[in-house]
NUNU-943653 format. One record per residue: residue in one letter; y negated, z, x of N, C-alpha, C in turn. Coordinates in Angstrom, 3 decimals, always signed. Atoms other than C-alpha are relative to their C-alpha. Example, Ala and Ser with C-alpha at 12.3 -4.5 7.8 and 13.67 -1.06 7.14 Angstrom:
// NUNU-943653
("A", (+1.190, +0.000, +0.890), (+4.500, +7.800, +12.300), (-1.200, +0.000, +0.900));
("S", (+1.190, -0.060, -0.820), (+1.060, +7.140, +13.670), (-1.090, +0.730, -0.770));
//
This chain:
// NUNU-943653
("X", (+1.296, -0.662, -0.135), (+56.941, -28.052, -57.720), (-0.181, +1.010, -1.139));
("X", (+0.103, -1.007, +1.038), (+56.066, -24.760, -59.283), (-1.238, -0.608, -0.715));
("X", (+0.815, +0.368, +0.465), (+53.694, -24.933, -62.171), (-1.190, +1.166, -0.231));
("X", (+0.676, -1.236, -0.609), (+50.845, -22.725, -61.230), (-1.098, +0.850, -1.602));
("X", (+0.467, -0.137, +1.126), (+49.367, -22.571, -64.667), (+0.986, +1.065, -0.745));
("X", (-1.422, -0.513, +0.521), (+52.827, -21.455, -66.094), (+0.057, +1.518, +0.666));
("X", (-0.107, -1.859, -0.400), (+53.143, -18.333, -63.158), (-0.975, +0.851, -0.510));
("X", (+1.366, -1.273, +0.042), (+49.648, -17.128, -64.017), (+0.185, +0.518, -1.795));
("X", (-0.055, -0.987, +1.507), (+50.510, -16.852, -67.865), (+1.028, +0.920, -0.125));
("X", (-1.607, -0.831, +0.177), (+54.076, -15.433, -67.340), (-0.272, +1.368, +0.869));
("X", (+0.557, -1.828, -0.319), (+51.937, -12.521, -64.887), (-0.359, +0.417, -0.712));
("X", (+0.698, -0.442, +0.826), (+49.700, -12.116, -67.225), (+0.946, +1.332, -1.291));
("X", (-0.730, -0.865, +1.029), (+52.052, -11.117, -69.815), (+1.173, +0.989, +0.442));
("X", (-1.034, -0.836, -0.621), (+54.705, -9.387, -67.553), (-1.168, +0.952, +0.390));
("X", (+0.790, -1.079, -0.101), (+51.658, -7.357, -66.376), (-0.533, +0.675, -1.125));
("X", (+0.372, -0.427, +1.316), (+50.465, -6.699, -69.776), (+0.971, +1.275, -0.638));
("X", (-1.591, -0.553, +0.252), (+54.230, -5.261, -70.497), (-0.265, +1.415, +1.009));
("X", (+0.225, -0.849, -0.905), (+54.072, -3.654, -66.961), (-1.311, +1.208, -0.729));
("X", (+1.015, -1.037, +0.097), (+50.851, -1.600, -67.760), (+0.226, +0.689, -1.286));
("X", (-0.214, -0.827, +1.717), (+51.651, -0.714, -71.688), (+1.159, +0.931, +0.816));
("X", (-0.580, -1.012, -0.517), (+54.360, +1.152, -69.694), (-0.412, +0.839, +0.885));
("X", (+0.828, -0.831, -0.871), (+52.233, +2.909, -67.302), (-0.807, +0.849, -0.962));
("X", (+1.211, -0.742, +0.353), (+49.992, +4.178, -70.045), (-1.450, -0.191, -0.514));
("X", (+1.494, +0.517, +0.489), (+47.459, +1.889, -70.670), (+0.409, -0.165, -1.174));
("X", (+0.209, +1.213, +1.361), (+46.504, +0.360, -74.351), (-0.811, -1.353, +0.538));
("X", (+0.908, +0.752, -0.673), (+45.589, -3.046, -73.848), (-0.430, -0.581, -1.146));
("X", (+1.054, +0.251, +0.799), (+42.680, -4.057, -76.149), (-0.113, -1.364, -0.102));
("X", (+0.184, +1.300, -0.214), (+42.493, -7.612, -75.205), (+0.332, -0.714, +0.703));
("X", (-0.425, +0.885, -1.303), (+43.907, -10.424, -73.443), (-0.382, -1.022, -0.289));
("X", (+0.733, +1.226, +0.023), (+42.041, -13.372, -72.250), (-1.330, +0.362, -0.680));
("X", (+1.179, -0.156, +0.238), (+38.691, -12.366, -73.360), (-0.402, -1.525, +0.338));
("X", (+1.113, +1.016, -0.612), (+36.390, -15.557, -73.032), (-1.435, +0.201, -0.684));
("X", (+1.167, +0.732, +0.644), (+32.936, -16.342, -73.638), (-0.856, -0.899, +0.860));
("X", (+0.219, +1.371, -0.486), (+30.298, -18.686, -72.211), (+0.002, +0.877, +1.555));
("X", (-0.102, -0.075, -1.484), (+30.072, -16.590, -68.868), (+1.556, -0.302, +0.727));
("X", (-0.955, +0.145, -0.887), (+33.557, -16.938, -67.988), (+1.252, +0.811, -1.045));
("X", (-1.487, -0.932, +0.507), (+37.209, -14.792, -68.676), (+0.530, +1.247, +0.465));
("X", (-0.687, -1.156, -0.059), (+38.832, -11.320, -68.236), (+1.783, -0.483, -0.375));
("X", (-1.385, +0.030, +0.365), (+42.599, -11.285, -68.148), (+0.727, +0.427, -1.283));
("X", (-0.413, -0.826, +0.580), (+43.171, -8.131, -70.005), (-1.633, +0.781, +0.341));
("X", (+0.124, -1.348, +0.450), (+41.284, -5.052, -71.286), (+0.583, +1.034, -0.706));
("X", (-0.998, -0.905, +0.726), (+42.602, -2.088, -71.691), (-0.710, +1.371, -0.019));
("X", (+0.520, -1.624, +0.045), (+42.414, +1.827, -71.786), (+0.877, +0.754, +0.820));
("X", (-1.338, -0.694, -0.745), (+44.108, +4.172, -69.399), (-0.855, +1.193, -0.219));
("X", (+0.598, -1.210, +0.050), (+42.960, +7.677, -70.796), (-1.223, -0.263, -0.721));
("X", (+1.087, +0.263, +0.717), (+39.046, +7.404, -71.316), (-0.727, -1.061, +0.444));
("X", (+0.685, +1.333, -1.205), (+38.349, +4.333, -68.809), (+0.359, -1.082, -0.920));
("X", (+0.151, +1.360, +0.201), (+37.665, +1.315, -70.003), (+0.536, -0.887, +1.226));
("X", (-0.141, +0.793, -0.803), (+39.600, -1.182, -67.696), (+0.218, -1.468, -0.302));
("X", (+0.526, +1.164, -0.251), (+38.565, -4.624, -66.577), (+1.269, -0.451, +0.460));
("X", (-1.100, +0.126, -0.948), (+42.136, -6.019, -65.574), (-0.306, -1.797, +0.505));
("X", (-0.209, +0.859, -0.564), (+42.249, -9.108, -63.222), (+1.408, -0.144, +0.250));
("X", (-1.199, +0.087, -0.447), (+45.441, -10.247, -62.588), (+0.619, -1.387, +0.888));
("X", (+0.124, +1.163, -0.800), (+46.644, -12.742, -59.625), (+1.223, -0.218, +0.029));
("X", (-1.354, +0.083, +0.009), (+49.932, -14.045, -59.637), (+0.744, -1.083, +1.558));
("X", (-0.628, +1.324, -0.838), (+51.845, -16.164, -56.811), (+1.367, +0.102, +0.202));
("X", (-1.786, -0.285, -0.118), (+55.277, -17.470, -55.735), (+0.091, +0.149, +1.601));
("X", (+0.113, -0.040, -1.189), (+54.659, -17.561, -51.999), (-1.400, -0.047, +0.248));
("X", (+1.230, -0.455, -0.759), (+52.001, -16.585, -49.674), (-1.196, -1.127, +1.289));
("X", (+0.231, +1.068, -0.422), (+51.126, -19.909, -48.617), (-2.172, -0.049, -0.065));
("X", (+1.833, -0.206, +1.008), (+47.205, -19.522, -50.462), (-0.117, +2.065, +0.687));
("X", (+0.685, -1.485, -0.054), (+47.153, -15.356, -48.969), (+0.779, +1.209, -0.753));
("X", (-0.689, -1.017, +0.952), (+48.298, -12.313, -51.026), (-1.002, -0.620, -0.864));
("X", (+1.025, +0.406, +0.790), (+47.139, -12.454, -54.399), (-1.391, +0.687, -0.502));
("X", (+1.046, -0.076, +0.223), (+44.790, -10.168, -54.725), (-1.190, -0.592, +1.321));
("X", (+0.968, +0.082, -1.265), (+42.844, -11.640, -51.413), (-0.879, -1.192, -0.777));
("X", (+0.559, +0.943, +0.752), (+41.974, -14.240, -54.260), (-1.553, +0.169, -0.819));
("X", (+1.109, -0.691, +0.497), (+39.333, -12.053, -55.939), (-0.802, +0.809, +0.860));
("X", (+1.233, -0.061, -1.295), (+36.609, -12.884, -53.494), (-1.545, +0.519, -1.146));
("X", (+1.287, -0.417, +0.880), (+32.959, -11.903, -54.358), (-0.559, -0.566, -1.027));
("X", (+0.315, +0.068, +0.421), (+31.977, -14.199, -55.972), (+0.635, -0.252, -1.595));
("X", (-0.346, -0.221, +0.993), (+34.609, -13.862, -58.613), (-0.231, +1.373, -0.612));
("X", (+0.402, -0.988, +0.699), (+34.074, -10.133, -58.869), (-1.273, -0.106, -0.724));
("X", (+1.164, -0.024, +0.517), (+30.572, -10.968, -59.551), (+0.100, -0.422, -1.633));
("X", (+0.249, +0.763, +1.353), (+31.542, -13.204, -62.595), (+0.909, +0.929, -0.895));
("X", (-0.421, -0.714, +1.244), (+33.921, -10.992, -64.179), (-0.640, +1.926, +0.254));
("X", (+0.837, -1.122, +0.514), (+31.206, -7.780, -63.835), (-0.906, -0.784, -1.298));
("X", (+0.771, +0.365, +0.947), (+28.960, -10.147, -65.873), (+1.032, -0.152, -1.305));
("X", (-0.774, +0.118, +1.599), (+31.758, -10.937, -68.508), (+0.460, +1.730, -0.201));
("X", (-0.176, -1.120, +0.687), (+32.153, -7.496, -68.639), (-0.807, +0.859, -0.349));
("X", (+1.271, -0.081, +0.990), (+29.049, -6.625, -69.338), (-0.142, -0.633, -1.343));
("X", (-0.117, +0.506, +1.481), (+29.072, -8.733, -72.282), (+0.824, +0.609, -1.211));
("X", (-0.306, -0.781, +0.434), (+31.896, -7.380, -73.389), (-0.011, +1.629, -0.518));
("X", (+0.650, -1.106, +0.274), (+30.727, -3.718, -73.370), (-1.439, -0.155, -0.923));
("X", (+0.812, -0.015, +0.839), (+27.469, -4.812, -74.971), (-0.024, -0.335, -1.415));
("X", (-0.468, +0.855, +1.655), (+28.930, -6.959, -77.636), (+1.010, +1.140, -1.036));
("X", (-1.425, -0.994, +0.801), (+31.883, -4.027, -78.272), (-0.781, +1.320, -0.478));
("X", (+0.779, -1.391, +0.085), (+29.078, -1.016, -78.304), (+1.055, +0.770, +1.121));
("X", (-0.612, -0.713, -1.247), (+31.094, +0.363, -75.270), (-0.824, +0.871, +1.155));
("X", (+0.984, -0.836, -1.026), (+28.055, +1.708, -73.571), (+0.034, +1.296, +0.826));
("X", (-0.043, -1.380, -0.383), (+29.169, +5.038, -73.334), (+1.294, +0.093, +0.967));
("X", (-1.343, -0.221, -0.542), (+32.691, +4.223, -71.709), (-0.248, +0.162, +1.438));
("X", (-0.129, +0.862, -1.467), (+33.535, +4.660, -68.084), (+0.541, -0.756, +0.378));
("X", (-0.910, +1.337, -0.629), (+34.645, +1.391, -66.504), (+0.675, -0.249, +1.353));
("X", (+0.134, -0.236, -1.275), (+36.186, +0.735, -63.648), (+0.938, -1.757, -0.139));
("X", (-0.863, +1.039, +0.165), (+38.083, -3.088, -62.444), (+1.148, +0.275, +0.782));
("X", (-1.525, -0.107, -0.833), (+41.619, -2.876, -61.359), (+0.598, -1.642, +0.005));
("X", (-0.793, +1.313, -0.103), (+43.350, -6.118, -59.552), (+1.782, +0.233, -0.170));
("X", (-1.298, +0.108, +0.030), (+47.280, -6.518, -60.586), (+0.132, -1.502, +0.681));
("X", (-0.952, +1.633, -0.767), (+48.997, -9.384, -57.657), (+1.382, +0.633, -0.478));
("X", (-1.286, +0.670, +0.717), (+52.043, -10.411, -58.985), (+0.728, -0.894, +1.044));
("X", (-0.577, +0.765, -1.136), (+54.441, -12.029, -56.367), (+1.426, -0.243, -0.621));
("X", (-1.672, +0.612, +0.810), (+57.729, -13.999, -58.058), (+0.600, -0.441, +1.338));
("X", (-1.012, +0.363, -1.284), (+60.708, -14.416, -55.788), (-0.070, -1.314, -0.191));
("X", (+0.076, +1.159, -0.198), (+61.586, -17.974, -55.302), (+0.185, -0.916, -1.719));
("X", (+0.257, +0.672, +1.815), (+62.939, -18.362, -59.171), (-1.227, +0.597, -0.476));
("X", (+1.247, -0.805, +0.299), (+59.515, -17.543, -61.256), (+0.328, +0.680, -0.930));
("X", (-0.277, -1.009, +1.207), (+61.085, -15.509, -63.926), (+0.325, +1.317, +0.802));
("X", (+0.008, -1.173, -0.885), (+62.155, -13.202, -60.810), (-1.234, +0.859, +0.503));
("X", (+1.467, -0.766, -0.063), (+59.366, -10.760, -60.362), (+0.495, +0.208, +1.618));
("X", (-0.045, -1.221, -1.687), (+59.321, -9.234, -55.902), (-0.547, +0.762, -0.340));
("X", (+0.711, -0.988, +0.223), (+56.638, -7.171, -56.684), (-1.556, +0.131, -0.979));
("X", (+1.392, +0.018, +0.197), (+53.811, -6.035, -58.717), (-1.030, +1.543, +0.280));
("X", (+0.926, -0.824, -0.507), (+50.757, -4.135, -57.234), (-0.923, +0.158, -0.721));
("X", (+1.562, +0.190, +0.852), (+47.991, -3.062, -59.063), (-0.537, +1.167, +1.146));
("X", (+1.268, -0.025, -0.966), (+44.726, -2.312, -57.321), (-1.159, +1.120, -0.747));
("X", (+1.111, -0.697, +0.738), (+43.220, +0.838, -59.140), (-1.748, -0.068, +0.726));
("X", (+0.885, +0.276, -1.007), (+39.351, +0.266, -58.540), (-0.110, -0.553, +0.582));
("X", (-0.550, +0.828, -1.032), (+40.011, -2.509, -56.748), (-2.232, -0.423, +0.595));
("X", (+1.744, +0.010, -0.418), (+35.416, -2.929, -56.551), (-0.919, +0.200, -1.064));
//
């Protein structure tokens, strides 16, 4: 049995990797406070981005971004509000982008990763 805890940190940080090569800076990973968590924040240009990131090894549970239903977007607009208020970020534009992450059958094998500019 895969360990589902294990894929979501090993996206995390392979997406982290992934995006510092695209162009982003990423500002933060794992954000918490009492509303909840952010994956990543980063910067791509002058945007402030909100990164979600969903990882799976099979499609058994959906694709992964089909995971970030409403009422998770809802909770990470409020943690990102916090964050912008707490950082003085007021002035930034924001936007949330979903990265799914799909590992071939070994989990160190990446199939594909998608990111979701704007994803809502």
């Amino acid at each position: 049995m895969i360990n589902t805890r294990f894929i979501g940190r090993l996206g995390e940080q392979l997406v982290a990797d992934y995006l510092q090569k695209q162009g982003y800076k990423i500002l933060c990973k794992n954000f918490r406070c009492k509303l909840g968590e952010i994956d990543l924040i980063a910067r791509e240009g002058k945007d402030l981005v909100f990164v979600e990131v969903k990882s799976r090894s099979n499609y058994s549970y959906g694709l992964p971004q089909e995971s970030v239903h409403q009422k998770k977007q809802l909770k990470l607009r409020q943690v990102a509000a916090y964050f912008i208020q707490k950082n003085g970020c007021t002035d930034s534009r924001c936007r949330f982008d979903v990265v799914a992450v799909t590992f071939s059958k070994e989990p160190e094998q990446v199939a594909s990763i998608e990111i979701i500019k704007n994803a809502f």
